[in-house]
N, C-alpha and C positions, 0 to 999 in steps of 0.2 A: 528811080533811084531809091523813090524810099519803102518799096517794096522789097528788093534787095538787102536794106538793114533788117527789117522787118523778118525775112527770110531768115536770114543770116545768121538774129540771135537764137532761134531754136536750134542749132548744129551742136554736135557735140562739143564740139572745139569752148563753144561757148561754153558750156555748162560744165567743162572740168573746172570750172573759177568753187565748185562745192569742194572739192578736194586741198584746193589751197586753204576754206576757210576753217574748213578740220585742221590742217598743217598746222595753219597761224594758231588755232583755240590750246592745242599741245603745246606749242612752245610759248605759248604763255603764260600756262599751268605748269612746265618744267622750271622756265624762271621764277615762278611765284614761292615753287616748293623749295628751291636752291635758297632765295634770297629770303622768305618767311619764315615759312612755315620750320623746314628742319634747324637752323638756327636757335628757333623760340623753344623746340623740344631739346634742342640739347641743352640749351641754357636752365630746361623744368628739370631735367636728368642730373646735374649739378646739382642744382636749388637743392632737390630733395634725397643727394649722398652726404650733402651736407646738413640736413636734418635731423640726419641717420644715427649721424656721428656724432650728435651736439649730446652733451651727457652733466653731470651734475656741475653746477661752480662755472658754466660757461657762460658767457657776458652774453645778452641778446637783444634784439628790438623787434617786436611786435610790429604788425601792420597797419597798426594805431600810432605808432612811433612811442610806444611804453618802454624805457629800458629797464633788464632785471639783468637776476642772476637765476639760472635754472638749479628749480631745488629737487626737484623728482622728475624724473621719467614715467613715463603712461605709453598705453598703448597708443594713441590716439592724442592724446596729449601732452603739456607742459605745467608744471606748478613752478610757477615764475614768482620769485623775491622781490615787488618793485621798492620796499622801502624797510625797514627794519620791522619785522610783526607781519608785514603785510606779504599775504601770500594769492595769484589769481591763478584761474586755471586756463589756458589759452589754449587753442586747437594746433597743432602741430607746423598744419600747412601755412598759419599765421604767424608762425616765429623765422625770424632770421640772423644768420652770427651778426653781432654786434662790431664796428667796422674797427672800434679801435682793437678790439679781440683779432681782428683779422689780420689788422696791421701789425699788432706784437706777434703773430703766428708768423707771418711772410719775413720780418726782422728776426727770427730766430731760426729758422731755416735758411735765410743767407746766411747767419754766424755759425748753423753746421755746416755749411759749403765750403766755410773757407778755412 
């Protein structure tokens, strides 16, 4: 009998179980990318139309949690107002709209809706 197992696991039969573990390694990289990964890039794709678009006098918050007011545009950069006189220069990718900015944007946009 236990020659027959012995036997047995070298058949093909046996050895298609390498096909199912390719199967399973795919569809757990197709859920990973559904449920990850394109999410997280769309959400960066956002982030940065809205960086795009941020221009002088708009409210913001740094990644520090600094809020200003954006006084210049740069290539690469921001010269952010955090207080009266005071002027920093902060890297782009580290500025984002300021939430009460965004909320008075989303309330003025329902009052053109209706």
């Amino acid at each position: 009998m236990m020659n027959f197992i012995l036997l047995h696991a070298g058949t093909p039969e046996a050895q298609g179980s390498g096909w199912s573990f390719w199967i399973m390694m795919l569809l757990i990289f197709v859920v990973f990318y559904f449920f990850m990964i394109r999410p997280q890039s769309k959400k960066q794709k956002e982030l940065q139309k809205q960086r795009e678009a941020m221009k002088k006098d708009d409210k913001v918050v740094t990644a520090g949690g600094i809020y200003g007011i954006i006084k210049e545009v740069q290539d690469s950069a921001f010269l952010i107002e955090i207080a009266k006189g005071v002027v920093i220069k902060i890297d782009k990718s580290m500025v984002y709209a300021s939430a009460d900015d965004a909320q008075q944007d989303a309330g003025q946009k329902e009052a053109d809706k209706k």
